[in-house]
TORMAR-298854 format. One record per atom (N, C-alpha, C): z, x, y. Coordinates in steps of 0.001 Angstrom, whole numbers, padded with zeros to 6 digits, always signed. Example, Ala and Ser with C-alpha at 12.3 -4.5 7.8 and 13.67 -1.06 7.14 Angstrom:
2
+007800+013190-005690;+007800+012300-004500;+007800+013200-003300;+007080+012850-002250;+007140+013670-001060;+007870+012900+000030;
! end
This chain:
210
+038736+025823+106295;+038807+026816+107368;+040262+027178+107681;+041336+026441+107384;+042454+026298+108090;+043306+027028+107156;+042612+027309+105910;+043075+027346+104749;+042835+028949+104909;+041676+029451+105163;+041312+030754+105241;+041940+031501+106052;+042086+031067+107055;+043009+031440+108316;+044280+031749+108305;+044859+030433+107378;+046259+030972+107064;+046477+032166+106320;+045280+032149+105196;+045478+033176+104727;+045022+035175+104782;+044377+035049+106301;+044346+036015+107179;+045672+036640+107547;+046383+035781+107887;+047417+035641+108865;+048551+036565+107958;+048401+036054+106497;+049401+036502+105848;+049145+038289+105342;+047934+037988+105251;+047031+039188+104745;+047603+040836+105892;+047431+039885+107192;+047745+040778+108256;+048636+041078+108566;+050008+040436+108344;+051468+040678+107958;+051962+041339+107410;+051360+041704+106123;+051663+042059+104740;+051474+043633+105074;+050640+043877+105920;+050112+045110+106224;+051410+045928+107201;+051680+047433+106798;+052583+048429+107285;+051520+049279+107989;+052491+049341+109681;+051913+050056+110337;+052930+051023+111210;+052823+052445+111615;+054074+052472+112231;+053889+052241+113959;+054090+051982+114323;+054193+051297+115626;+053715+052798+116674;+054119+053930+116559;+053780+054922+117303;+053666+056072+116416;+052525+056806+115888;+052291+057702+114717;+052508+059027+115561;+052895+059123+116987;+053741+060464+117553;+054890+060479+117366;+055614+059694+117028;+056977+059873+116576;+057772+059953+114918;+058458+060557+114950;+058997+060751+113723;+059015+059265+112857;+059118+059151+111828;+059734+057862+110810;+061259+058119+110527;+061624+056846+110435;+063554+056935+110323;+063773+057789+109027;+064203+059020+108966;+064489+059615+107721;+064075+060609+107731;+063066+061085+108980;+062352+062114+108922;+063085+063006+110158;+062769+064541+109845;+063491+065944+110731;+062501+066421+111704;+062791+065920+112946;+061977+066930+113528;+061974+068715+113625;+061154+069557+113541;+061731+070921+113880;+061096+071404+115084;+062077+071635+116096;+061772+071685+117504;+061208+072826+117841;+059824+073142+118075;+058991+074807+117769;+058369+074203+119377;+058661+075831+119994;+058242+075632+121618;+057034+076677+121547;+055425+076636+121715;+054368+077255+121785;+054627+078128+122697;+055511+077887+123501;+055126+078992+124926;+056497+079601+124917;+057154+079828+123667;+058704+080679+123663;+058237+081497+122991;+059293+082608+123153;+058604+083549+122003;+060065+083579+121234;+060181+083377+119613;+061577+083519+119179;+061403+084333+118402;+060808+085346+118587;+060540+086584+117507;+061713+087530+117941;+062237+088120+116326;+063639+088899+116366;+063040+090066+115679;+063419+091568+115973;+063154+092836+115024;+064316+092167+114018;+062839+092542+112292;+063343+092317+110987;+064418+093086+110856;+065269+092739+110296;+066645+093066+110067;+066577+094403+108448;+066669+095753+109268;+066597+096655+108539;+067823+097011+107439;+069085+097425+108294;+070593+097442+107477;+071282+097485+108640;+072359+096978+107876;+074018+096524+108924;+074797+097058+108351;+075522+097349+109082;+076743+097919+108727;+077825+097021+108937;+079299+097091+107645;+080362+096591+108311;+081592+097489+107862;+082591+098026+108697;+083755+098549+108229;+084790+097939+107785;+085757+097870+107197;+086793+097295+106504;+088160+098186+107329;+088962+097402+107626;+090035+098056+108070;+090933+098669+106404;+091872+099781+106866;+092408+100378+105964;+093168+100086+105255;+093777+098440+105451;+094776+097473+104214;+093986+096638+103394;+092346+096858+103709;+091625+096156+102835;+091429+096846+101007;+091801+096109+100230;+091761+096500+098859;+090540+095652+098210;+090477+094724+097785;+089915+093369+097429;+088717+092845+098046;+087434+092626+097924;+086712+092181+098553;+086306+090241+098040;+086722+089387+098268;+087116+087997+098118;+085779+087142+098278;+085054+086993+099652;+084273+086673+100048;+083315+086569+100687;+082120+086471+100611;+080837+087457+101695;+079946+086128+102647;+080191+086032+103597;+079532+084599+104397;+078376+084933+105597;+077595+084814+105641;+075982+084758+106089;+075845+083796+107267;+076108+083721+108518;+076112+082628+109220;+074320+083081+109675;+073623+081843+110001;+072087+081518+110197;+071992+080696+110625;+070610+081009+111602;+069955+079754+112627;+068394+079038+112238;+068608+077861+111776;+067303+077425+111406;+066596+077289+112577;+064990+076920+111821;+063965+076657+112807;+064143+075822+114241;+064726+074677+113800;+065377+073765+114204;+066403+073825+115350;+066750+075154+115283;+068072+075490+116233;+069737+075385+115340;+069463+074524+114542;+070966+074015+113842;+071923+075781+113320;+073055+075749+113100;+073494+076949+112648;+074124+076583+111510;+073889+077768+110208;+074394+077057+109096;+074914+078284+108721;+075901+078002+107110;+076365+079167+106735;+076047+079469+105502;+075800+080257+104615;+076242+080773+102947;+076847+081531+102833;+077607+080668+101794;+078698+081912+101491;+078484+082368+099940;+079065+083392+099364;+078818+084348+097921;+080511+084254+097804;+081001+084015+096428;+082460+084505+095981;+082042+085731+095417;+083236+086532+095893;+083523+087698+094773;+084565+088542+094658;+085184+089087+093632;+086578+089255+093398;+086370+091046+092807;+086373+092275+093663;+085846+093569+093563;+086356+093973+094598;+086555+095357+093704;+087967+096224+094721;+086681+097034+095285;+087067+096977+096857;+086580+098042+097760;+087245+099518+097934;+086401+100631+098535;+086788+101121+099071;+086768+101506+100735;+087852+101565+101578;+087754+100560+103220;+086946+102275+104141;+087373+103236+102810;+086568+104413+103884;+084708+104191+103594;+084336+103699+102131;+083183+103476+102995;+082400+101986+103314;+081438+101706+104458;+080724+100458+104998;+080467+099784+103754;+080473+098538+104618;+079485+097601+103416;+078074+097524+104258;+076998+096976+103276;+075794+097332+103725;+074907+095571+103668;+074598+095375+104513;+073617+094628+105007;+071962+094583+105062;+071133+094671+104360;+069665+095070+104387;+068650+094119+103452;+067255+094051+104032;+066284+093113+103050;+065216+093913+103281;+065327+095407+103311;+064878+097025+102608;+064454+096732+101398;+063785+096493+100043;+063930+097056+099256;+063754+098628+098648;+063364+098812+099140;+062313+100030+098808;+063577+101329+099443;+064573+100762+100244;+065601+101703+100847;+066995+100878+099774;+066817+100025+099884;+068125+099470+098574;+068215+099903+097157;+066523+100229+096730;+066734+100798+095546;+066923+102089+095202;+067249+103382+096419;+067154+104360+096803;+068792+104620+096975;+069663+103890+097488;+070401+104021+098361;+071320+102916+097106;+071281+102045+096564;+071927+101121+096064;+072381+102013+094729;+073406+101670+093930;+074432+102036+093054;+074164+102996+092835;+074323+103781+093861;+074913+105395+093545;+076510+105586+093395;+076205+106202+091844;+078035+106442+091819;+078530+107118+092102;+079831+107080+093129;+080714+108521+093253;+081074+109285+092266;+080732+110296+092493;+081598+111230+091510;+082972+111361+091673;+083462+111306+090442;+085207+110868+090021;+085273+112501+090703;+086252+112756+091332;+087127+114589+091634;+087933+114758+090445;+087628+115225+089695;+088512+115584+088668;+089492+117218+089486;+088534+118185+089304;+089483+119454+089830;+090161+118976+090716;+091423+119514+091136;+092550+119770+092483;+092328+120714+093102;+092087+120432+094470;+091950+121769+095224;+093017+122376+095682;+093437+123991+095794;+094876+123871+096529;+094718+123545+098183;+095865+122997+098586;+095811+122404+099551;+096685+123319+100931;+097612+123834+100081;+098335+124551+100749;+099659+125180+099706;+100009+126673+100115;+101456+126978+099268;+102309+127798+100119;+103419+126746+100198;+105006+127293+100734;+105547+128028+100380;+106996+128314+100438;+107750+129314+099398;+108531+128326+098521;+108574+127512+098555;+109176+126622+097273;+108291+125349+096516;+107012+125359+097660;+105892+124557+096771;+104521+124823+096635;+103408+124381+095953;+102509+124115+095896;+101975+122767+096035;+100461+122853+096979;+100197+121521+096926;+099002+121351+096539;+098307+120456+095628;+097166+120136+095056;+096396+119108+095390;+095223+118870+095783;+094564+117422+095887;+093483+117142+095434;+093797+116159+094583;+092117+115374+094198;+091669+113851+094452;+090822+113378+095534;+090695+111956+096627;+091742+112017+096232;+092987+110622+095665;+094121+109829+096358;+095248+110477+095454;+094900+111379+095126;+096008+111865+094009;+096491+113379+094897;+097477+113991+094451;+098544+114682+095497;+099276+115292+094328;+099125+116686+093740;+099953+117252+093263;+100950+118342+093594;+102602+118067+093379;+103536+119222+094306;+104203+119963+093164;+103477+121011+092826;+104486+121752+092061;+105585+122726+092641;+106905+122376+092221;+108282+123290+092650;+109538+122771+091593;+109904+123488+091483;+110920+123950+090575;+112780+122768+091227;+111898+123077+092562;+113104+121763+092969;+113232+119933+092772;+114513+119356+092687;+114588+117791+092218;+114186+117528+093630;+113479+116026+093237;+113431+115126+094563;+114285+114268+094749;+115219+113971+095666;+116311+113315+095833;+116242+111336+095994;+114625+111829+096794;+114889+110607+097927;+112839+110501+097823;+112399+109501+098366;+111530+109004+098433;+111257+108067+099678;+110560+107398+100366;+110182+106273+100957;+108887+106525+101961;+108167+105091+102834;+107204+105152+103005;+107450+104727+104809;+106970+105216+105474;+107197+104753+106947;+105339+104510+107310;+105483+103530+108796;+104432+103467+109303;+103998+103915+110857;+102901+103874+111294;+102649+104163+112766;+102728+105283+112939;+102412+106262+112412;+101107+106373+111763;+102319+106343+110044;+100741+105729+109214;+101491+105454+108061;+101569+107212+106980;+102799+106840+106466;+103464+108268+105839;+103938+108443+104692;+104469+109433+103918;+105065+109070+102415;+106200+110025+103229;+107461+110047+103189;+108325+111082+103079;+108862+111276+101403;+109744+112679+101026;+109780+112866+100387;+110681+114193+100482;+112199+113810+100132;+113030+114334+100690;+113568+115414+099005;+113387+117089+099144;+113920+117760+097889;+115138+118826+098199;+115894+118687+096944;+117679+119162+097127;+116754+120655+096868;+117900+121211+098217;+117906+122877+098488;+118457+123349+099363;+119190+124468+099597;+119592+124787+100559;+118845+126000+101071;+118742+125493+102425;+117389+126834+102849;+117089+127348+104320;+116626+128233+104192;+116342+128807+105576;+114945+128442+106724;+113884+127506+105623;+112596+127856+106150;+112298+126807+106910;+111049+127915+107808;+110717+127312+109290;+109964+126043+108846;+109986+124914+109942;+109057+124093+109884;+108012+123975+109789;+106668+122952+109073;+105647+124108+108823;+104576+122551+108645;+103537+122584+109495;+102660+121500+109096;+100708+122288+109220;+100560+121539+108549;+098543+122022+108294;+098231+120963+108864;+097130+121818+109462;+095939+121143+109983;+095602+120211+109507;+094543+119043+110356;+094563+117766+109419;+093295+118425+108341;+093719+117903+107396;+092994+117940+105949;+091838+116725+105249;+090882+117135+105455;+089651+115977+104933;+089540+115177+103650;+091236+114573+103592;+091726+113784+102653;+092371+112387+102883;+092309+111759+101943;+093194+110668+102144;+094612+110990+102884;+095209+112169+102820;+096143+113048+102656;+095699+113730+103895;+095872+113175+105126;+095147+113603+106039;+096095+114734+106709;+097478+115192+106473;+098270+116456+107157;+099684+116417+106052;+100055+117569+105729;+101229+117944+104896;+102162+118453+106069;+103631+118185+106438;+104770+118894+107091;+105495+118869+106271;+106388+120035+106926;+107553+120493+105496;+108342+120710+107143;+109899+120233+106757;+110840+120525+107627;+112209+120655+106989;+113086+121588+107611;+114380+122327+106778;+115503+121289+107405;+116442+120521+106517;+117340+120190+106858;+118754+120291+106262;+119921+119884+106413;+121139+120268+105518;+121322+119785+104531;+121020+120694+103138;+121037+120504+101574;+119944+120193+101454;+118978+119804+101909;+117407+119522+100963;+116602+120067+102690;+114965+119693+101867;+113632+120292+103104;+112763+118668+102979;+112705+118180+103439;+111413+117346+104063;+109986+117498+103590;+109920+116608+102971;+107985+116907+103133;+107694+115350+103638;+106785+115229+104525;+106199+114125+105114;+104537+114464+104615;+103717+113373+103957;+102711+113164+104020;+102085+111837+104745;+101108+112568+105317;+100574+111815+106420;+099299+111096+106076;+099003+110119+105985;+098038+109422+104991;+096584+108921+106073;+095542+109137+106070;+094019+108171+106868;+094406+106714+106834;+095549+106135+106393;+095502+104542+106232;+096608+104100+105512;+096625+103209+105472;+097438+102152+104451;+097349+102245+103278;+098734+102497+102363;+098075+102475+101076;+099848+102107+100704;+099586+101661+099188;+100703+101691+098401;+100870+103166+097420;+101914+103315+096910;+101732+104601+096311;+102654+104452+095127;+102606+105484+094374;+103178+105720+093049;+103492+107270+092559;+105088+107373+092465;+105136+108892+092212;+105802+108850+090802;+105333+109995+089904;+105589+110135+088354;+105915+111296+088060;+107076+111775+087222;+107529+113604+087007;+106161+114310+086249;+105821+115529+086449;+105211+115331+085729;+105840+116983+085433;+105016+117995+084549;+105866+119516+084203;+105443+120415+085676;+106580+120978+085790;+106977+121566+087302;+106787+120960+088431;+106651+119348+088601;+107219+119093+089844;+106455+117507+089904;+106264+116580+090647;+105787+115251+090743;+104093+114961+091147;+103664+113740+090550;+102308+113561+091161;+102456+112015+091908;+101911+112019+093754;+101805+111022+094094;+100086+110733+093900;+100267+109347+093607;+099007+108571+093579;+099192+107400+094814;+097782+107220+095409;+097651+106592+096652;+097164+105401+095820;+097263+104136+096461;+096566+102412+096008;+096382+101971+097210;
! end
């Protein structure tokens, strides 16, 4: 009998129970869901984000999110792709509007439109490109900011009035021309930040915007 008993004893030992089956087990997540909250959000159609105008490079794309749970987490995407900062980046889990709306390519501007003509220049534009045909040398060059600018200083001696256009629906957002002693002024007035590049080309220079 004593024999049987003991071996009850062990029998009943041996046995796993968890002590309170309302509570979690060590290792286990609770996810804290309240019946009488309501945590319903309108599905997330598209977002928009703008890029300020010294943005070139697009580096990295990060997703911050709230689990069930409450916790806040992040993902992030690498990626190394030149933007452009005039237009949004886009945010959406659309398909049916992503595949509509997704890699549409700009059309390259090949033609130059004229932009405007002085008595000693012409001006041409196609997006970031800027053509000045005139018969005159450019002396001088440089770039100012606030609001950001190209000047662009050409040898002449001259009579003519000061002279600026309307803003222009370009990168190249206003042309002034101003008369000073031995050369005339041209200031271009730029939508943003950019680096630039000017090259001779036949009858007069082409700036390119970066």
């Amino acid at each position: 009998m004593l024999k049987i008993l003991t071996l009850s004893i062990i029998l009943l030992a041996s046995l796993y129970a968890r002590e309170n089956p309302f509570f979690t087990e060590k290792g286990e997540k609770d996810i804290i869901l309240s019946s009488n909250k309501n945590n319903s959000k309108s599905p997330l159609k598209r977002a928009t984000i703008t890029l300020p105008s010294e943005a070139r490079i697009l580096k990295k794309v990060t997703i911050e999110y709230k689990n069930l749970d409450g916790s806040i987490d992040k993902k992030s995407i690498t990626l190394e792709n030149s933007v452009d900062w005039h237009l949004p980046i886009f945010i959406s889990q659309n398909y049916s509007e992503s595949k509509s709306h997704s890699f549409v390519k700009q059309k390259k501007i090949k033609n130059y439109k004229k932009a405007i003509t002085t008595k000693y220049a012409k001006f041409y534009i196609s997006d970031k490109n800027l053509k000045i045909i005139t018969k005159d040398t450019m002396i001088r060059h440089f770039q100012l900011t606030n609001p950001s600018r190209i000047v662009m200083d050409f040898k002449r001696d001259s009579t003519m009035k000061s002279y600026a256009t309307k803003k222009l629906n370009s990168c190249f957002s206003q042309i002034r021309i101003g008369n000073h002693d031995g050369y005339y002024r041209i200031v271009l007035e730029l939508d943003g930040l950019y680096t630039y590049d000017i090259q001779n080309i036949k009858n007069g220079c082409l700036v390119t915007l970066n």
